[in-house]
C-alpha positions in Angstrom: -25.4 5.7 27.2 -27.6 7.2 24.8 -29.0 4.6 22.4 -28.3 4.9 18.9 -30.6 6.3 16.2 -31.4 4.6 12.8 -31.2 6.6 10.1 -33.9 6.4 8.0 -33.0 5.8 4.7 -36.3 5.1 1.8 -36.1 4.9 -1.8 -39.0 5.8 -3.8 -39.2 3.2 -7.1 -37.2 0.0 -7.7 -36.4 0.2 -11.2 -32.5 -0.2 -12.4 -31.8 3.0 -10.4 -33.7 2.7 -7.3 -33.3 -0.9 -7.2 -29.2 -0.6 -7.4 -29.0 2.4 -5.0 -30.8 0.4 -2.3 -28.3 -2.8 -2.6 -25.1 0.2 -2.8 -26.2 1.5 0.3 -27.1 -1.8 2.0 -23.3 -2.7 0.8 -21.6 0.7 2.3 -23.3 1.3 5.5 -23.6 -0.8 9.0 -27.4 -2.1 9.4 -27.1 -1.2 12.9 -27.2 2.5 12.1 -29.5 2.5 9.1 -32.8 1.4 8.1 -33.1 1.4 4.1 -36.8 1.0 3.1 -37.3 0.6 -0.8 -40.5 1.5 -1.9 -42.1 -0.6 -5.2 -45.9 -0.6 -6.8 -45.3 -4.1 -7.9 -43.4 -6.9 -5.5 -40.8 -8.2 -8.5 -38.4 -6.5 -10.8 -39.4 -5.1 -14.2 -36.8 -5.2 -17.2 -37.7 -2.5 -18.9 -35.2 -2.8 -21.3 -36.9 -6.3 -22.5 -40.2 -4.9 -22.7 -40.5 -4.9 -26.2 -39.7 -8.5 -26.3 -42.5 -9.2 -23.7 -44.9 -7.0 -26.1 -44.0 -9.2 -28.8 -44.8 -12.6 -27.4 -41.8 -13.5 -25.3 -41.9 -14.6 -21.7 -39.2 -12.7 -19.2 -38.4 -14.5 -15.8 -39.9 -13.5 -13.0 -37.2 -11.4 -10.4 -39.2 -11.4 -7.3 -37.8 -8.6 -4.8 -38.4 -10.5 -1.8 -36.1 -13.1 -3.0 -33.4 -10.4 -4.8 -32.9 -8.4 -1.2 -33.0 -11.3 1.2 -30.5 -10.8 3.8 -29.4 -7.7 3.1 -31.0 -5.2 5.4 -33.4 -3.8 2.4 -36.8 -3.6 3.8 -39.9 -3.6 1.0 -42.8 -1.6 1.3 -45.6 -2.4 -1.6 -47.4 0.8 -2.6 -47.8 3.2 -5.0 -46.3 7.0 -4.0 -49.3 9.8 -4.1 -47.0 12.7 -2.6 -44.3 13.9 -1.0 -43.7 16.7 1.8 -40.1 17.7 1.9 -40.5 19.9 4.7 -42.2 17.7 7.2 -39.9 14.7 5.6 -42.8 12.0 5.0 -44.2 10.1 1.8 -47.1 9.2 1.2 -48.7 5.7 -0.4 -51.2 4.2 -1.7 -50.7 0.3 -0.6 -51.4 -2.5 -2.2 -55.2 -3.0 0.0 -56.2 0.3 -0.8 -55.5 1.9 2.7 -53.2 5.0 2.7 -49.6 5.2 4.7 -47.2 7.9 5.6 -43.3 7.2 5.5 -40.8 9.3 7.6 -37.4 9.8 6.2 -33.8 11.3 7.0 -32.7 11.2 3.7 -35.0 10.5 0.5 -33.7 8.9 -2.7 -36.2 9.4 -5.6 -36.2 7.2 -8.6 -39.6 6.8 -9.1 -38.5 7.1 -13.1 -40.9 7.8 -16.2 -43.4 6.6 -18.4 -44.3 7.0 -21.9 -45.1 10.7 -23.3 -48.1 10.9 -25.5 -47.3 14.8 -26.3 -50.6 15.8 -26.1 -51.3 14.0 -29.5 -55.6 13.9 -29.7 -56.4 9.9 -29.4 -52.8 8.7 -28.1 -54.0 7.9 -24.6 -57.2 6.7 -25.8 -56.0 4.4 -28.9 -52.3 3.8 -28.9 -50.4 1.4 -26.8 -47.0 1.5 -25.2 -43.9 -0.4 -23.9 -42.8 2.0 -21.4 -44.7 0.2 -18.4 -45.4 -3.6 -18.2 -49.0 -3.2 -17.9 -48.7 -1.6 -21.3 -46.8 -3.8 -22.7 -48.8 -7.0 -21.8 -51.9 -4.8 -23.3 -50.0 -4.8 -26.3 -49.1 -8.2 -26.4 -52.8 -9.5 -26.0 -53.5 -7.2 -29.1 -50.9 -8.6 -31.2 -51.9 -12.0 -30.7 -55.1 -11.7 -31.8 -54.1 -9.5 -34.7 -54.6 -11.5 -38.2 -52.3 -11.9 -41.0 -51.8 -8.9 -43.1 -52.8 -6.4 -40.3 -51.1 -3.1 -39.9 -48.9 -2.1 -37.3 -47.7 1.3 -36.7 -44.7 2.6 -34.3 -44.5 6.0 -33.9 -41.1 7.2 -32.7 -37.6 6.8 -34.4 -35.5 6.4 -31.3 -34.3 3.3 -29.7 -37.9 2.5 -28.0 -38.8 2.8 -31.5 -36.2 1.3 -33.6 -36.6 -2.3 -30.7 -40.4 -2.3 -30.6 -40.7 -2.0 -35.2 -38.0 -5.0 -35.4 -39.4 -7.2 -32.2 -42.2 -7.3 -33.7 -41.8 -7.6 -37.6 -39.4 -9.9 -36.6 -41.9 -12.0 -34.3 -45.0 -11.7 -36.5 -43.8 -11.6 -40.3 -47.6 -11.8 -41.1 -48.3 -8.4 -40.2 -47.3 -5.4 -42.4 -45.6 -3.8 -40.0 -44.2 0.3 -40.4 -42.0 2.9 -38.5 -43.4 6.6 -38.9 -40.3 9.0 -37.5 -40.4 12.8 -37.6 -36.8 13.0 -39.2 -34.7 10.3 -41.4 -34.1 6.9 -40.1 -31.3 6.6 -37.9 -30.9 10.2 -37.5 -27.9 10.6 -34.7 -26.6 7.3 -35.8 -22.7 7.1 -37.9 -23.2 6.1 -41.8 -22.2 2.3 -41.1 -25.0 2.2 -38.0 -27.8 3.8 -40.3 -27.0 1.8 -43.1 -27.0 -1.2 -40.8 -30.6 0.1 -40.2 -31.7 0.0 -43.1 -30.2 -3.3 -44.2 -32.2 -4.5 -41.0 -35.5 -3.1 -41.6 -35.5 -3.9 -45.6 -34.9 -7.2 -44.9 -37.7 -7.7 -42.3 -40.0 -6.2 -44.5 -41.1 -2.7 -42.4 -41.9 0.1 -44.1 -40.3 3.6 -43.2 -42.0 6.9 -42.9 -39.9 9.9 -42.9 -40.3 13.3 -42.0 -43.3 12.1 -41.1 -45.1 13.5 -37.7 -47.8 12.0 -36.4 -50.5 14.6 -36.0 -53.6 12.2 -34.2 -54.6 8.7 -33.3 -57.3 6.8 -34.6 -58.4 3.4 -33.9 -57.3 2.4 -37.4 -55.2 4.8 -38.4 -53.0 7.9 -37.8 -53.4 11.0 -39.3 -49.9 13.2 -40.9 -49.0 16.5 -40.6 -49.5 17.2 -44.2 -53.2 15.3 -43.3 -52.5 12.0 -44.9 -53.5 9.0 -43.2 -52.1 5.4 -42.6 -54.0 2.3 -41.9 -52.9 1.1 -38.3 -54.9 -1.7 -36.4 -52.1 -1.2 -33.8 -50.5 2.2 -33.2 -47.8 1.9 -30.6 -46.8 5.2 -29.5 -42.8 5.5 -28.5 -42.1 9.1 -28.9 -39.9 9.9 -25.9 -40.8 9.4 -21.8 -42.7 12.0 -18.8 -41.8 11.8 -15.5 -44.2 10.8 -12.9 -45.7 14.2 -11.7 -45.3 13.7 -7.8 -41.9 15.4 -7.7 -43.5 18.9 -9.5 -46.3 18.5 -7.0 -43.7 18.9 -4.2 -41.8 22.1 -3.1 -38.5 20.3 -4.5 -36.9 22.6 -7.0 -37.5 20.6 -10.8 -37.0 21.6 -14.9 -39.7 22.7 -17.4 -40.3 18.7 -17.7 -40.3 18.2 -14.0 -37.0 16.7 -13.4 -35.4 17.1 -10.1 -32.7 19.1 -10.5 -29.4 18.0 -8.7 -25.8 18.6 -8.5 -22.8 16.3 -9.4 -23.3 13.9 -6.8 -27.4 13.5 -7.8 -28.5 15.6 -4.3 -31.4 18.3 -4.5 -30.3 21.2 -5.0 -33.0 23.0 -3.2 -33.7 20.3 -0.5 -30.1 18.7 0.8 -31.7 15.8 2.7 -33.5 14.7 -1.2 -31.3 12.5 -3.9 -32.7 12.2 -7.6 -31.9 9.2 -9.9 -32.6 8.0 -12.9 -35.4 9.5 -15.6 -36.6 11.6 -12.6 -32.9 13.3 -12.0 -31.8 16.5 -13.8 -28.6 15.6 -14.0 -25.8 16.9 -16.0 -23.3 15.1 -17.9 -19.9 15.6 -20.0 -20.4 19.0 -21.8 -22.7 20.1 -19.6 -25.4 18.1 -21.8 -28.5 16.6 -19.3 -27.8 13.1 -19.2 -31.0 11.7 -21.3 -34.0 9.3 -20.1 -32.2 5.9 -20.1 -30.4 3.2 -18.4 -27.1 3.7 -19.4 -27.9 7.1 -17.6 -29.5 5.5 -14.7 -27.5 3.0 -13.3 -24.5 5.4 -13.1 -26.8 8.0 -10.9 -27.4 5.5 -8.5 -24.2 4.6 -8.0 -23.3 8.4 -7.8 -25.9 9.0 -5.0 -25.4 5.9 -3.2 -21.8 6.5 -2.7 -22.4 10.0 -2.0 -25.2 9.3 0.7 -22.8 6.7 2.2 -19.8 9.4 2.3 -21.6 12.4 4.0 -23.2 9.7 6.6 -19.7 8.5 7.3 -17.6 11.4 7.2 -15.8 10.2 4.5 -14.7 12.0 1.3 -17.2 12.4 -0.8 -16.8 10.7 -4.5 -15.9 12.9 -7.8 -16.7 10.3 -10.5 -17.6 11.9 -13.7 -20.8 10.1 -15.7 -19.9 9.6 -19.6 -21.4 7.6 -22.7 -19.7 4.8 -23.8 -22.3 3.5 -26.7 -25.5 3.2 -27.7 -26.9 -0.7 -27.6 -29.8 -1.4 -30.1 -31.6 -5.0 -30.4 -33.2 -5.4 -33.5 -34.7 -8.3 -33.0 -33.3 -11.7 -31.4 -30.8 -12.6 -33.8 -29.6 -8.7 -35.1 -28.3 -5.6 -33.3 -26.3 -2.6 -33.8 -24.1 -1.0 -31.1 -23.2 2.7 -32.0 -19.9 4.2 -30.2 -20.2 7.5 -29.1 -18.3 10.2 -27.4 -18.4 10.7 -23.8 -21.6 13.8 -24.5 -23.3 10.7 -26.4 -22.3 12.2 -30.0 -22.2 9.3 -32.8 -18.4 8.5 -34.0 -17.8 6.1 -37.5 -16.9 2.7 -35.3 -20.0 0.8 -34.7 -20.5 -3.0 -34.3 -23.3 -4.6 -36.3 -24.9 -8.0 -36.9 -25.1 -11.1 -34.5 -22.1 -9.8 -32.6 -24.0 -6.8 -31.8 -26.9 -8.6 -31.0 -24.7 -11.1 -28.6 -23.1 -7.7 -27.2 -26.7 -6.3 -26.2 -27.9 -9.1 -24.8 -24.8 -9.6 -22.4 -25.4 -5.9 -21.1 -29.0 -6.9 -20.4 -28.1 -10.0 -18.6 -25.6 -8.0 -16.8 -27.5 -5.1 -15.8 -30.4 -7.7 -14.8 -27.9 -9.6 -12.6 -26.2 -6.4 -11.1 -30.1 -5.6 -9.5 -30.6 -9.3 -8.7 -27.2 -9.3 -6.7 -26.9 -5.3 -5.3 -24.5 -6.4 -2.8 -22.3 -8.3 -4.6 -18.9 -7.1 -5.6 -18.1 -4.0 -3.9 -15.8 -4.0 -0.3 -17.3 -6.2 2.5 -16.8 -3.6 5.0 -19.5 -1.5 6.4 -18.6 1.9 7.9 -20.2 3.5 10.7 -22.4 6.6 11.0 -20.8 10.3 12.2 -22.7 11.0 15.3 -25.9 12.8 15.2 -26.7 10.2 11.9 -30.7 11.4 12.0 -29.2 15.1 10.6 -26.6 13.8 8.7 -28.4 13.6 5.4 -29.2 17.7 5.6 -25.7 18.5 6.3 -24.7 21.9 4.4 -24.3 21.5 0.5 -21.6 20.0 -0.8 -19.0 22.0 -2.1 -18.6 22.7 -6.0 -16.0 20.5 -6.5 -18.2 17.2 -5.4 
């Protein structure tokens, strides 16, 4: 009897997405018939969504992936992705040592994510700081701590990254003078109670708003205006929207104006059937026919999209019609204050929001959840493994799915 090929399944990036698309797949198929490699730069699990707490002096525990994916068939493979050749199937890394590797894959799941977005803006990369990477953040921790009292801070940016990082901070260091500079009103896309939540929030912590204010250029001690007025800033940190790592745009792999992979319903390529796109990297559309924005409300429902998908067309089973939709938007504002804005299912602001220490409680429970859901990935969903179709090493470049998938 001919002996049975592995189907070679990597993952490029274990954030949220990539992270909980490994476990999904580990859950649905049979290790015998698969071999699921996840691919990582760093060898423990990064809550991004807590980075602004880390920038502001508090410590987050340590999620090693070794330990998170023991037992479950995942494979780890520490290095940092430098291309990708969809036609000949292979990735390759930059490991940890320096040496290069090459990875061979059936079917590719890319969630290598995004980082911050400096727009261009003369002096960002050079003076600013971010809390879009861990690196980044710790930078920005070590600054703050050896800021003195009465030293100006500046965030640039008036959406969540924005609204977390101003109140973290004012909230951790009420010595510093601490102000928000956004291009259009506070709160803008937020219901009247959730912007005047805001701005109960930020008068009471003492942080100055600038509106309609667009930053123009970065200086080590200041930012310049639009209108060419300037602000004191010891610290810029720059949190006007997230890029995409370039290595998908480098590839032959169809991808937006902004370099998203663009995919279909069920997150595959739509130029390269063998390729799956999660996460920030993904092109995806959502209820309206809006693109799901950079987040992880958007991400973690992507991977579970392409998991089950993958898992389907490898089995022969029907493939899964499940519909992504936004439920709310969950803002910390510090430790002890938060606002949770309902929206409608094309992420549109309605009046109900929940505010306060409840909202605060709320957002911290989705953090712990969605931390837990990556530190468990094969816990809760059906024990039973199904086998490959035969011919598994093709399986992933079937034909397209049909429209309705």
């Amino acid at each position: 009897m001919q002996q049975r090929t592995q189907h070679r399944i990597i993952v490029l990036g274990a954030g949220y997405t990539g992270a909980t698309a490994a476990g999904r797949l580990a859950k649905r198929l049979h290790r015998d018939d698969v071999a699921i490699t996840l691919v990582n730069a760093e060898p423990d699990f990064v809550e991004r969504v807590r980075l602004h707490q880390l920038a502001a002096g508090q410590d987050l525990r340590p999620r090693p992936f070794g330990e998170m994916f023991a037992g479950t068939g995942v494979g780890l493979k520490l290095g940092k992705v430098t291309g990708i050749d969809v036609d000949r199937r292979t990735v390759c890394l930059t490991e940890a040592d320096g040496g290069a590797a090459e990875l061979e894959y059936d079917t590719l799941v890319y969630a290598l994510g995004s980082g911050w977005n400096d727009h261009g803006v003369p002096g960002v990369a050079e003076h600013a700081h971010e809390v879009a990477s861990r690196p980044g953040a710790l930078r920005l921790r070590a600054r703050l701590a050896g800021l003195a009292a009465g030293r100006q801070v500046v965030v640039v940016g008036g959406g969540l990254t924005g609204l977390e990082a101003a109140t973290e901070i004012a909230e951790a260091r009420p010595d510093l003078d601490v102000a928000l500079a956004v291009r259009g009103a506070l709160g803008d896309g937020l219901s009247p109670k959730g912007r005047a939540h805001l701005h109960k929030v930020f008068d009471r912590l003492g942080i100055t708003v600038h509106e309609h204010t667009a930053v123009t250029a970065v200086e080590a001690d200041r930012v310049t205006t639009a209108d060419g007025a300037t602000v004191p800033a010891a610290v810029t940190v720059w949190t006007t929207g997230f890029a995409v790592h370039p290595v998908a745009s480098a590839s032959a792999l169809e991808v937006s104006a902004t370099g998203r992979i663009v995919v279909d319903p069920t997150m595959r390529s739509v130029s390269h059937p063998d390729v799956y796109a999660i996460g920030d990297a993904a092109m995806a559309m959502g209820p309206g026919g809006k693109p799901l924005r950079m987040s992880c409300a958007s991400g973690t429902p992507t991977a579970w999209q392409a998991a089950d998908a993958i898992a389907a067309r490898l089995t022969g089973a029907k493939v899964p019609d499940t519909p992504i939709r936004y439920f709310n938007q969950c803002i910390s504002l510090g430790r002890g204050e938060g606002l949770i804005q309902y929206v409608t299912a094309d992420d549109r602001a309605v009046s109900a929001a929940l505010t306060g220490r409840l909202a605060a409680l709320y957002k911290e429970l989705v953090c712990k959840a969605a931390a837990w859901a990556v530190a468990h990935p094969t816990l809760g969903l059906p024990t039973r493994r199904r086998r490959l179709v035969a011919d598994p090493a093709r399986a992933g470049a079937a034909s397209p799915a049909p429209a309705s998938a």
